[in-house]
C-alpha positions in Angstrom: 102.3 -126.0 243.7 103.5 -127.9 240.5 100.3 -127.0 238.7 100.7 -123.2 239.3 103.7 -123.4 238.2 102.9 -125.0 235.2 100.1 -122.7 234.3 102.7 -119.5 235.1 104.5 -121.3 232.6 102.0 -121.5 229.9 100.9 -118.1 230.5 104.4 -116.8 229.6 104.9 -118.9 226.3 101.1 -117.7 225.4 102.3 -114.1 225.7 105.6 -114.6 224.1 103.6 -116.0 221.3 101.1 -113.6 220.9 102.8 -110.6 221.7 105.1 -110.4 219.0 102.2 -111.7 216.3 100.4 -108.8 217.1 102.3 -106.2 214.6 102.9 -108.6 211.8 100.0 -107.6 209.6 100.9 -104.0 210.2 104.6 -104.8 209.4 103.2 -105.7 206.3 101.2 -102.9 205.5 104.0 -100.6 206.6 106.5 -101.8 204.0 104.8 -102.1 201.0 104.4 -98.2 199.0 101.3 -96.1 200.2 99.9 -93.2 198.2 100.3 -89.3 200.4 97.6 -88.4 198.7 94.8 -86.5 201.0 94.8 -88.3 204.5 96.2 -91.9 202.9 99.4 -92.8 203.3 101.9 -93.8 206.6 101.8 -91.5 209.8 104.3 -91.9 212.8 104.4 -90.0 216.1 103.0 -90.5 219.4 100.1 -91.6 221.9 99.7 -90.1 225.0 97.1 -91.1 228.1 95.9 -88.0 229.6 94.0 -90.1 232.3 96.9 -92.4 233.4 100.0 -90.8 231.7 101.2 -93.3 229.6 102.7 -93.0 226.2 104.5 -94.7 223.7 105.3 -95.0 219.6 102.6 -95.0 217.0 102.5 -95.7 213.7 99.4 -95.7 211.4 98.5 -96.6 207.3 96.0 -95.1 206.2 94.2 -96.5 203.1 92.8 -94.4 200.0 89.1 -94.2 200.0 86.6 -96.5 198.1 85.6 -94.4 195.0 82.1 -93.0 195.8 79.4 -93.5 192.5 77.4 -90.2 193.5 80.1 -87.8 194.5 78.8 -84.1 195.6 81.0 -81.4 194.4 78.4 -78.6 196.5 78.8 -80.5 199.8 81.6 -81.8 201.9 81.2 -85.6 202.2 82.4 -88.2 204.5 84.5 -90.9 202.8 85.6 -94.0 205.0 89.5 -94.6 205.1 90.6 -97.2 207.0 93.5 -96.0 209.8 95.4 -99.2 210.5 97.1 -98.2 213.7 100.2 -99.6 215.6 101.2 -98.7 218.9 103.9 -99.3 221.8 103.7 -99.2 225.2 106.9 -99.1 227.5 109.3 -100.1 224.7 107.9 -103.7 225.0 103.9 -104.6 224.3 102.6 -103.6 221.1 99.0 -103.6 219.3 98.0 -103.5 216.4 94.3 -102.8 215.3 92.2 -101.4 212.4 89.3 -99.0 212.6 87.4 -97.2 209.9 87.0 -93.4 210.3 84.7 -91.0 208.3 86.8 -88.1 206.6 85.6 -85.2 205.5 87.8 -82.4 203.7 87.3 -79.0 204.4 90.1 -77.5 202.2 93.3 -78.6 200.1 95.5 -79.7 203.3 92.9 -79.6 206.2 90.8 -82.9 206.8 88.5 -83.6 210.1 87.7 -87.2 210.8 85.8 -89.2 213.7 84.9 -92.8 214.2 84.2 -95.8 217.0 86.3 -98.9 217.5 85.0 -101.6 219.6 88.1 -102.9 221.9 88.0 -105.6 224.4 86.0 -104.2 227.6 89.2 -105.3 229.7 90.8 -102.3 227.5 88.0 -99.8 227.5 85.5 -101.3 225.4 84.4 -98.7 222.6 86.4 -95.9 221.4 85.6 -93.1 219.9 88.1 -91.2 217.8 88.1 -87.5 216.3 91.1 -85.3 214.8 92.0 -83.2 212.6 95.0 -83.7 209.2 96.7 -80.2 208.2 98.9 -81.0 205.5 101.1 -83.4 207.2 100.1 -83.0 210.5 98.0 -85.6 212.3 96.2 -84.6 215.4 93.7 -86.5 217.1 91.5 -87.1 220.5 90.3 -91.1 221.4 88.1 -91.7 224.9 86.8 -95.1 225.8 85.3 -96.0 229.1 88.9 -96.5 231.3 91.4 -94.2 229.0 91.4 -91.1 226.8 93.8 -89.1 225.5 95.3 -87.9 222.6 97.8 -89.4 218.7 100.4 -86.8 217.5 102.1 -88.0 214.3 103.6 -86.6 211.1 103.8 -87.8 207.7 106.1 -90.1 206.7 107.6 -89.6 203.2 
């Protein structure tokens, strides 16, 4: 009884350690200045499950593109940006995660993007992501193997 109680214990004061670490690196990322140029800069809005219902907060940075040597001005071109996301669930877990996405414009304000994520398979395993940026409005679809559903955020300014 003592040792189950001792590894209940544990448990807890591993998950109140971890928990809270999770965001740090976003918290980071969040504060310092980002560029709103194209799809780059800070996004906030929502997630919502469409399989289980669940929703919560989400936050994203996105970064400005690598500069590409052999650019074609003909031909729309898929640049990788890398979407540092941020999300709640229930007011009280968080996750943070990164996940590169290729982006391709299509005119001045609209960009499409798509790209995978490998997760944990106790969280759905791969993800695959695809949306859409008008201006500054985010929308995008994610599906894994256990959840998909759908990010709504606007631009932050």
């Amino acid at each position: 009884m003592k040792s189950r109680r001792l590894f209940r214990f544990a448990l807890l004061g591993l998950v109140l350690t971890v928990v809270p670490s999770c965001g740090l690196s976003f918290r980071s990322a969040w504060k310092k200045p980002a560029s709103n140029a194209g799809v780059s800069g800070k996004w906030e809005g929502t997630w919502l499950s469409t399989a289980s219902g669940h929703t919560g907060k989400l936050r994203a940075v996105i970064s400005e593109p690598a500069p590409l040597c052999c650019a074609s001005k003909q031909q729309p071109q898929a640049v990788p940006h890398q979407f540092f996301y941020h999300c709640t669930w229930r007011g009280i877990l968080s996750a943070a995660f990164k996940t590169t996405h290729l982006v391709v414009k299509k005119n001045n304000s609209t960009h499409t993007f798509k790209g995978d994520h490998k997760m944990p398979n106790w969280v759905g395993g791969l993800y695959h992501y695809e949306g859409t940026i008008k201006g500054d409005e985010f929308n995008a679809c994610y599906e894994s193997g256990l959840d998909r559903g759908t990010f709504t955020m606007k631009r932050v300014r």
